[in-house]
C-alpha positions as CSV (number, residue, x, y, z in Angstrom):
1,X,-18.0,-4.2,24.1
2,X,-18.6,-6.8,21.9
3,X,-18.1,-10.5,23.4
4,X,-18.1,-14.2,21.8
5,X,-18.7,-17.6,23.5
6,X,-18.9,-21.2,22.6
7,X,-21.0,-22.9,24.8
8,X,-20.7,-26.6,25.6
9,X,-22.7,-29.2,26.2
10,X,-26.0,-27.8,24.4
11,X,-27.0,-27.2,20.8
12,X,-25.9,-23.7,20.2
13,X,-22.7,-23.1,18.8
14,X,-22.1,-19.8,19.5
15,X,-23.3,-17.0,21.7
16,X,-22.7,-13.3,21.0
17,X,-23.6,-10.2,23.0
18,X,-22.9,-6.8,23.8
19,X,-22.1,-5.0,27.1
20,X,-22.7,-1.5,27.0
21,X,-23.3,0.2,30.9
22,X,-23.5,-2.8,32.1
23,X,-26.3,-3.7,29.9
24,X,-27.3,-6.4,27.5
25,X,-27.6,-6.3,23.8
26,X,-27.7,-7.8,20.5
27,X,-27.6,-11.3,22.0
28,X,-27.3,-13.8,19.6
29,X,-27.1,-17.9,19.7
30,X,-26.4,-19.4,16.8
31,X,-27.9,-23.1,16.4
32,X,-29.7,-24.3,19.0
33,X,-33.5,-24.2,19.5
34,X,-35.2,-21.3,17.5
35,X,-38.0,-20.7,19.7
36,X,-36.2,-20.7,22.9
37,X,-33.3,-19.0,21.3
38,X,-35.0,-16.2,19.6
39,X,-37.4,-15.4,22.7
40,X,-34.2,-15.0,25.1
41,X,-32.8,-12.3,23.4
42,X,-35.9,-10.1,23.4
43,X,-37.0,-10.9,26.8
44,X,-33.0,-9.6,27.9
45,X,-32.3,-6.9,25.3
46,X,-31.5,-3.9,27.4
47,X,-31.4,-5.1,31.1
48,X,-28.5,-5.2,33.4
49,X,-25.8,-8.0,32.7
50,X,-25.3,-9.2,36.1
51,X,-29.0,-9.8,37.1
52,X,-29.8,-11.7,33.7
53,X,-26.4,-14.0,34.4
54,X,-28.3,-14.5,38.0
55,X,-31.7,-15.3,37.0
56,X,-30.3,-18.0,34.0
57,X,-27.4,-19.6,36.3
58,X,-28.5,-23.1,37.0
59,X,-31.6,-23.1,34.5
60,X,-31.4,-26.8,32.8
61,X,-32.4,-27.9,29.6
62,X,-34.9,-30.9,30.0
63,X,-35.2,-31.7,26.6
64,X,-34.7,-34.8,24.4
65,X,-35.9,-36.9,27.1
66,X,-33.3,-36.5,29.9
67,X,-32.0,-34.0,31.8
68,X,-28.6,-32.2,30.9
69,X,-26.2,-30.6,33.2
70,X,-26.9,-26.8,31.1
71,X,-28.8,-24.7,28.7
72,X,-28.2,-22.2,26.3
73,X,-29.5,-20.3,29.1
74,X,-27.3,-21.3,31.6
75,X,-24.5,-21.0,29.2
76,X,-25.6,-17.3,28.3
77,X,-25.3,-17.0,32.1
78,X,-22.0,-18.1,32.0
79,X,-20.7,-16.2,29.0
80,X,-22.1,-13.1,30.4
81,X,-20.0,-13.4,33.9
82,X,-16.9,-14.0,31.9
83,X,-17.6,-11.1,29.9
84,X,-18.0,-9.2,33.2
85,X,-14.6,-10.4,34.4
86,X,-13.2,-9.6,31.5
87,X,-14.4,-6.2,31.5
88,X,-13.3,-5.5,35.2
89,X,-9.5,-6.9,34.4
């Protein structure tokens, strides 16, 4: 299944992924910081949904000089458990 999110509170405007068996795919942020943003989705591609949205929950962004309250990680984290919810309804 193929799910969209709009995070808030970071750069990214939108996140896009697939679940298929419970696992990751074609994850895509679009905006946001490349580098970050474009090593994510490689590191993920293909592992199991639920232990990815574990290991980003809470993960910060501590850029521009301050700390923010999310990432595009932790908003990927967030996006993902939705989608499981979703999926489960």
């Amino acid at each position: 299944m193929k799910f969209e999110y709009n995070p808030v509170g970071v750069c990214s405007k939108k996140i896009e992924f697939e679940i298929n068996d419970g696992k990751l795919h074609n994850v895509k942020f679009t905006g946001g910081c490349p580098g970050n943003l474009v090593a994510i989705p490689k590191l993920i591609e293909g592992k199991d949904a639920s232990e990815i949205a574990e290991i980003l929950r809470g993960n910060l962004c501590l850029g521009r000089g301050a700390a923010m309250k999310t990432s595009c990680a932790d908003q990927l984290a967030i996006a993902i458990e939705e989608a499981l919810e979703q999926k489960a309804s």
